[in-house]
C-alpha positions as a Markdown table, in Angstrom:
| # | Residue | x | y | z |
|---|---|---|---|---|
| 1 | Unk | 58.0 | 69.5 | 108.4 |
| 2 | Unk | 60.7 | 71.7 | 107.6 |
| 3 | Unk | 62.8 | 73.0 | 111.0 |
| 4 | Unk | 64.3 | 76.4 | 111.8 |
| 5 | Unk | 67.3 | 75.7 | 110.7 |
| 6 | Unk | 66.2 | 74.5 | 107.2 |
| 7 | Unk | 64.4 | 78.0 | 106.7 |
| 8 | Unk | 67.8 | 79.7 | 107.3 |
| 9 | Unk | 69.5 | 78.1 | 105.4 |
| 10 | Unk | 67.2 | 78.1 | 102.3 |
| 11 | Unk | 67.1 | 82.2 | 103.3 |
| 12 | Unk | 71.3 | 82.7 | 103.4 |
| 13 | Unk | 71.5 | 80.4 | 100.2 |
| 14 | Unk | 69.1 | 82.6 | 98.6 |
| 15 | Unk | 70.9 | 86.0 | 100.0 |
| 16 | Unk | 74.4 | 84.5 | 98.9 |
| 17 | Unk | 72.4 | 84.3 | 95.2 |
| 18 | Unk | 71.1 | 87.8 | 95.2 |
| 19 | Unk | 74.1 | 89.3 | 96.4 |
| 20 | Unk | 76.3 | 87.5 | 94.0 |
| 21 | Unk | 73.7 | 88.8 | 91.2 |
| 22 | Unk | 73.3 | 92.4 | 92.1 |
| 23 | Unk | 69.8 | 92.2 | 93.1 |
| 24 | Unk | 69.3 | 94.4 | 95.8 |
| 25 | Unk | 65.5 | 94.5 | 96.1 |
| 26 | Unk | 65.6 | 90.6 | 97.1 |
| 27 | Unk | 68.8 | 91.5 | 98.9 |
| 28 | Unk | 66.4 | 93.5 | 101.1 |
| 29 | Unk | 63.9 | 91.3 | 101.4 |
| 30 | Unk | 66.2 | 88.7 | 102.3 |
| 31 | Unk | 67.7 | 90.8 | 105.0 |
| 32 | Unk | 64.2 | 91.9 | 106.2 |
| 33 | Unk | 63.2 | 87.9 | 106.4 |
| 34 | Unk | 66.7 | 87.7 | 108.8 |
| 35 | Unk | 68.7 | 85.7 | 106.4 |
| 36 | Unk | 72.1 | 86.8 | 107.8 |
| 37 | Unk | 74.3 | 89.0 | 106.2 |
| 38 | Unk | 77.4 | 87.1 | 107.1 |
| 39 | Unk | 76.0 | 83.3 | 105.4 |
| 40 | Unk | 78.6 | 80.9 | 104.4 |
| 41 | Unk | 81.1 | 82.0 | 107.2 |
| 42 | Unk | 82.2 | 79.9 | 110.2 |
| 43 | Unk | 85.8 | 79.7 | 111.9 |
| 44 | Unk | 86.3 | 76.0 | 111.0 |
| 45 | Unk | 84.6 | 76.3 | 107.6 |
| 46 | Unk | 85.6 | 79.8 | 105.6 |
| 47 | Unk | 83.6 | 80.3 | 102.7 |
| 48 | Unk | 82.3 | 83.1 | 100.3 |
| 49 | Unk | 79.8 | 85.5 | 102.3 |
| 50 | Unk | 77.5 | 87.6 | 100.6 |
| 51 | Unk | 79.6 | 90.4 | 101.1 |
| 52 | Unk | 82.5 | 88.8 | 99.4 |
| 53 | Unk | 80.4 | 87.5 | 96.5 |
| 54 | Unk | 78.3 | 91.3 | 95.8 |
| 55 | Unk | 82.1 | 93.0 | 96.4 |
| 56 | Unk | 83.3 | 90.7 | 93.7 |
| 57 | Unk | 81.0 | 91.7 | 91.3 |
| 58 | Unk | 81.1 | 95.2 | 91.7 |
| 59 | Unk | 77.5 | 95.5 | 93.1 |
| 60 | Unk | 78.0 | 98.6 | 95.0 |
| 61 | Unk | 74.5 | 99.3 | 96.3 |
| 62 | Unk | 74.4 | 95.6 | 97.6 |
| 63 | Unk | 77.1 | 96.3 | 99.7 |
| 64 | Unk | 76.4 | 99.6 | 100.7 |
| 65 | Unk | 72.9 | 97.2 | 101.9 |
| 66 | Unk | 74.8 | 94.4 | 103.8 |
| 67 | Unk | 77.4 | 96.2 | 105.4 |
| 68 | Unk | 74.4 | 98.5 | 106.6 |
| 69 | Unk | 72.7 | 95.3 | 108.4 |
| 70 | Unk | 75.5 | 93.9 | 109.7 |
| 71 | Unk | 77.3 | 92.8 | 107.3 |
| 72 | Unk | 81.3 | 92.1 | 108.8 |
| 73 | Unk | 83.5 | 93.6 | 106.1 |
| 74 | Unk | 86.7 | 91.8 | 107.4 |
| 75 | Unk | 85.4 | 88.0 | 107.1 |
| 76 | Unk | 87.7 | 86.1 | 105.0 |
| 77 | Unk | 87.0 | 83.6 | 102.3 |
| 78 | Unk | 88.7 | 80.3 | 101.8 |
| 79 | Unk | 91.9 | 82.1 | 101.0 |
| 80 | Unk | 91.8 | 84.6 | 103.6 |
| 81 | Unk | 91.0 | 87.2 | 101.0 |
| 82 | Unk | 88.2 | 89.9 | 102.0 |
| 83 | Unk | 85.6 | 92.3 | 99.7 |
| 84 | Unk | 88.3 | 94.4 | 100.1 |
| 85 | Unk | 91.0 | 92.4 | 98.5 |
| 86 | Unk | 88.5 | 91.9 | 95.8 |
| 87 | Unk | 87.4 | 95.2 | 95.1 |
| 88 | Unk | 91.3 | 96.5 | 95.6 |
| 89 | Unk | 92.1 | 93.9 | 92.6 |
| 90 | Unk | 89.1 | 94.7 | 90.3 |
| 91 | Unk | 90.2 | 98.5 | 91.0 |
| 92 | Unk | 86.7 | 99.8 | 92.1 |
| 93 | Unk | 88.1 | 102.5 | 93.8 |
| 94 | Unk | 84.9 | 104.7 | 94.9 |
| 95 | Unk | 83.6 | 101.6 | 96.4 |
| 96 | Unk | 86.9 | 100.2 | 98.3 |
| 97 | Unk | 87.1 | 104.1 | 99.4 |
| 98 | Unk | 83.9 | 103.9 | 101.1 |
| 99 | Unk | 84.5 | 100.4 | 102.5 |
| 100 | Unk | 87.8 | 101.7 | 104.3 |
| 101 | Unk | 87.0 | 105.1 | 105.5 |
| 102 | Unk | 83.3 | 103.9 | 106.4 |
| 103 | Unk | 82.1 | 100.6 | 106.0 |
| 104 | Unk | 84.7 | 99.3 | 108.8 |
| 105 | Unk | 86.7 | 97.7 | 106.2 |
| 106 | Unk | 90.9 | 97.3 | 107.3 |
| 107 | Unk | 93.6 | 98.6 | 105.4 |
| 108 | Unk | 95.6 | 95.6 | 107.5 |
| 109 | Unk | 94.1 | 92.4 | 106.0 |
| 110 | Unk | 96.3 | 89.6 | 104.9 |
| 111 | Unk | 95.6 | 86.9 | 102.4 |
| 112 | Unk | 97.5 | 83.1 | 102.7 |
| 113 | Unk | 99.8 | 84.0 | 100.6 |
| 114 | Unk | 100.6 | 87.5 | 102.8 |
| 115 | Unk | 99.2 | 89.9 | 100.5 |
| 116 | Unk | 97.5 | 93.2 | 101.5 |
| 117 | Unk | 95.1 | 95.2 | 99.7 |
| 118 | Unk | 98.3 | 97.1 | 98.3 |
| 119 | Unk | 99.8 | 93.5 | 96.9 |
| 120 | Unk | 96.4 | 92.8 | 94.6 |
| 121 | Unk | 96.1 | 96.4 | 93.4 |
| 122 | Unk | 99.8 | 96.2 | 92.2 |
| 123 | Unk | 99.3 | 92.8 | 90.7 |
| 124 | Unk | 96.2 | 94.0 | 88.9 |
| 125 | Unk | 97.8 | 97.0 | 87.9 |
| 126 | Unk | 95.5 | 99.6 | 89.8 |
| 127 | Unk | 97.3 | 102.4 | 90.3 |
| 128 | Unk | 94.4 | 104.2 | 90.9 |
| 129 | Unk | 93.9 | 102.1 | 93.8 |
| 130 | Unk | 97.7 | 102.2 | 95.0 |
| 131 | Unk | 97.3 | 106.3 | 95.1 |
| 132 | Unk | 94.2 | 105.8 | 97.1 |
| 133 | Unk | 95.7 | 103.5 | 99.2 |
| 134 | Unk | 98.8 | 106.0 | 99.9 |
| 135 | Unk | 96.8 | 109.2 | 100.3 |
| 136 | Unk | 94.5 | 107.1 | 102.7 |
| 137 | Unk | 97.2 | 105.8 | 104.9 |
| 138 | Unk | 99.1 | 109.7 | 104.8 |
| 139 | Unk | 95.9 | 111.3 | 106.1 |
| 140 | Unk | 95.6 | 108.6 | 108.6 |
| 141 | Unk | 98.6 | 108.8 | 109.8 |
| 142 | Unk | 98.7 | 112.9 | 109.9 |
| 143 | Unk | 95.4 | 112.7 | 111.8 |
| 144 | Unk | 96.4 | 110.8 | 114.1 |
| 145 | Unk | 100.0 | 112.5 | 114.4 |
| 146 | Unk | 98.0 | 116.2 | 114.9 |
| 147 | Unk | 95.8 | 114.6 | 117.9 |
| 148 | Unk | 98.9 | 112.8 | 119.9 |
| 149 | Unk | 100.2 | 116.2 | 119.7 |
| 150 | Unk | 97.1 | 118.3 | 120.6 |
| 151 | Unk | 96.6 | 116.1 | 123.7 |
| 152 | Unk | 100.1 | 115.7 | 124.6 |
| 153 | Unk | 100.4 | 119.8 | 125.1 |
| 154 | Unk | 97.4 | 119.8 | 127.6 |
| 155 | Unk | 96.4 | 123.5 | 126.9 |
| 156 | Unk | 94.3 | 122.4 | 124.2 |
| 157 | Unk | 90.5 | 122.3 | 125.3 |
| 158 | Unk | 88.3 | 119.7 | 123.8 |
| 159 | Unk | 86.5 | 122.1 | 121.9 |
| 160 | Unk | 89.4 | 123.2 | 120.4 |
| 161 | Unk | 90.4 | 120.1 | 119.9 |
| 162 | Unk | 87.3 | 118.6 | 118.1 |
| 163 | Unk | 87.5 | 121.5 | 115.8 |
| 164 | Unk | 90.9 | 120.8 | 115.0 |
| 165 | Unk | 90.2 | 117.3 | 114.5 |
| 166 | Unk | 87.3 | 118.0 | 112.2 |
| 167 | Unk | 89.1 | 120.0 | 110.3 |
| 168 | Unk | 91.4 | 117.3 | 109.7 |
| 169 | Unk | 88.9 | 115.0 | 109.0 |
| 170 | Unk | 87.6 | 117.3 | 106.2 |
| 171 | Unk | 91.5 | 117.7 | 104.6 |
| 172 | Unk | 91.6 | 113.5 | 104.8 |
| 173 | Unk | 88.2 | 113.5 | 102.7 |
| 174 | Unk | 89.7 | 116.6 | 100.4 |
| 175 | Unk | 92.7 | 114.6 | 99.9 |
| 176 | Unk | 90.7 | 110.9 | 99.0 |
């Protein structure tokens, strides 16, 4: 009789399918049956997750699905590229958007070869990605610049302070 384990992994093999395919109704009954949204990855043995696979084909609402069960947005593949990377080359901007501002994704990531998310854009020729990418990073930055000084004056109450920082918030979303 078949074990545990050989239901898993029948159940992750099928997931890594169905994400790689775009089929997000067996996505979600994959998910619901506890295949794991992170298949295919160990430390000793990178491979292609089923977020990396549905990222790579530009299945947005099957990535919307994983990373919303779990799914760990900054697993690498074989050569330490993540969705991101992908998505950053294939220049799905809306969907790389989302990944970095609220899927968890990092603007950080590295490849083997040293590339960021910036390097594959370029090479693709996404510029659309690139000005993303900038504006991202400037609101970031500015956000975070605008609360070091807020809390550095100390006269600043945390009510005052959450509205400021919401309002900030908003400008970074105005400005993506």
């Amino acid at each position: 009789l078949p074990g545990a384990d050989d239901e898993a992994t029948l159940l992750n093999a099928a997931l890594k399918r169905a994400a790689a395919g775009g089929h997000d109704l067996v996505v979600s009954a994959l998910l619901q049956a506890n295949a794991d949204p992170d298949a295919g990855y160990t430390k000793k043995d990178r491979g292609d997750t089923p977020l990396i696979l549905a990222a790579g084909a530009g299945h947005e609402s099957v990535v919307h699905k994983l990373i919303s069960r779990g799914a760990t947005p900054n697993l690498p593949d074989t050569s330490a590229r993540t969705a991101a990377h992908l998505l950053a080359g294939a220049g799905n901007v809306g969907l790389l958007r989302w990944m970095l501002t609220q899927g968890g994704a990092s603007t950080e990531v590295k490849d083997v070869n040293k590339w960021s998310l910036s390097h594959h854009a370029a090479w693709h020729g996404r510029t659309d990605v690139l000005e993303m990418l900038l504006r991202l990073k400037a609101a970031q930055s500015l956000a975070l610049a605008h609360e070091r000084r807020l809390r550095a004056g100390g006269k600043t109450s945390e009510v005052a302070l959450q509205q400021q920082l919401d309002v900030l918030r908003h400008d970074e979303h105005a400005l993506l």
